[in-house]
C-alpha positions as CSV (number, residue, x, y, z in Angstrom):
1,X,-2.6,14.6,-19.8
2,X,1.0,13.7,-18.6
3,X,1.7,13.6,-14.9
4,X,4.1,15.6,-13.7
5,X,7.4,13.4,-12.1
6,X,6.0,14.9,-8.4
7,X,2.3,13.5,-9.1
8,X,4.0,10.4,-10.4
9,X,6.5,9.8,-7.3
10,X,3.1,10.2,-5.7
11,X,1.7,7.7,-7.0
12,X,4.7,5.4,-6.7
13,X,5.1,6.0,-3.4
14,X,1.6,5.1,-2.2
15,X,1.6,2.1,-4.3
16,X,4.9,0.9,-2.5
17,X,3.1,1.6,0.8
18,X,0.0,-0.2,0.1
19,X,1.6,-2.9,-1.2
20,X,4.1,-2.9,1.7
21,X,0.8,-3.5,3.7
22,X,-0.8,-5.7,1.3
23,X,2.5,-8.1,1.8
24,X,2.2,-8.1,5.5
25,X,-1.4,-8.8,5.6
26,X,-0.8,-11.5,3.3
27,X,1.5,-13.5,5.3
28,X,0.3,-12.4,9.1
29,X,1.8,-12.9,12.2
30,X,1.3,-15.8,14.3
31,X,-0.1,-13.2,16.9
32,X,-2.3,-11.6,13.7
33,X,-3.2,-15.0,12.7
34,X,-4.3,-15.8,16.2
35,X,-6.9,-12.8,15.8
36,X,-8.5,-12.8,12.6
37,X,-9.2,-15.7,10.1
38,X,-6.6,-15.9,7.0
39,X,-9.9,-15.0,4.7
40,X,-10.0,-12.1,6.7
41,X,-6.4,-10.9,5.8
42,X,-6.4,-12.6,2.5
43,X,-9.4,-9.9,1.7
44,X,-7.7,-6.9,3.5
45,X,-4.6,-7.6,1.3
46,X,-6.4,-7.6,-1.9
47,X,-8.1,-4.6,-1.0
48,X,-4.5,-3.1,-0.8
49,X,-3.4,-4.9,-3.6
50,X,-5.7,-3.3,-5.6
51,X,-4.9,0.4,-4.2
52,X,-1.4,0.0,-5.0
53,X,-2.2,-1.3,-8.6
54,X,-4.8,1.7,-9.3
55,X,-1.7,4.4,-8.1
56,X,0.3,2.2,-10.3
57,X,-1.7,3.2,-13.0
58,X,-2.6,6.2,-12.7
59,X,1.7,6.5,-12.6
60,X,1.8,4.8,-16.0
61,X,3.6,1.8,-14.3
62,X,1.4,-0.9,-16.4
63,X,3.8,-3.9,-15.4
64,X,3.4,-2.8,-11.7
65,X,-0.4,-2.6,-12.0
66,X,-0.5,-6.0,-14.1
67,X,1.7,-7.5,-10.8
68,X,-0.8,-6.2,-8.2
69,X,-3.4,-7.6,-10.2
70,X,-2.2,-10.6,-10.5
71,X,-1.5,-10.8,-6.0
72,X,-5.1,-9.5,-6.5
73,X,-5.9,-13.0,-7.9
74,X,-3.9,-15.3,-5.7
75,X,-5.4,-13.6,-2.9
76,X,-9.1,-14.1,-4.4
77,X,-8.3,-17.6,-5.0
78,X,-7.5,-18.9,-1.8
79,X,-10.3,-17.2,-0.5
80,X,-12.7,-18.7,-2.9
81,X,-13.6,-15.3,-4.1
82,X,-13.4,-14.8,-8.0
83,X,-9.9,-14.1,-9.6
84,X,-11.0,-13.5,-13.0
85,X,-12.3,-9.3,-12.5
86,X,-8.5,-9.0,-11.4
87,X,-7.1,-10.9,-14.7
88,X,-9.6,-8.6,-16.6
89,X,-8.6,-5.7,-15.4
90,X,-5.1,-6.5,-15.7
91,X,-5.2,-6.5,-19.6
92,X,-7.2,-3.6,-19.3
């Protein structure tokens, strides 16, 4: 089934919010990074990450999705977590 363009400007806009959000988190504030650990932000920016790449998606933006993916990744990795789900799902 093909989206309509209003579900897909739907989608695109929530995927440029999350990762709007995602961004933010990602860098922090001094004043943020005086309240929370950078592992802390690091996973609440993947999280929205990997919102924006499923409404990229589900939009048909692949190359969009395969970004977010990847900021997935970095984010994982400098948290330790495991950046290879994010590459997998990226192909997919």
């Amino acid at each position: 089934g093909l989206l309509g363009m209003e579900g897909k400007n739907d989608y695109i806009r929530s995927a440029k919010e999350n990762e709007a959000k995602a961004e933010k988190k990602a860098k922090g504030s001094f004043f943020k990074n005086f309240f929370s650990s950078k592992s802390e932000r690091l996973d609440d920016a993947r999280d929205l990450y990997e919102k924006a790449a499923n409404s990229y998606k589900l939009a048909g933006e692949w190359q969009k999705a395969g970004e977010m993916y990847k900021r997935c990744a970095e984010c994982e990795k400098e948290t330790d977590g495991m950046p290879a789900q994010y590459i997998m799902d990226a192909v997919n």
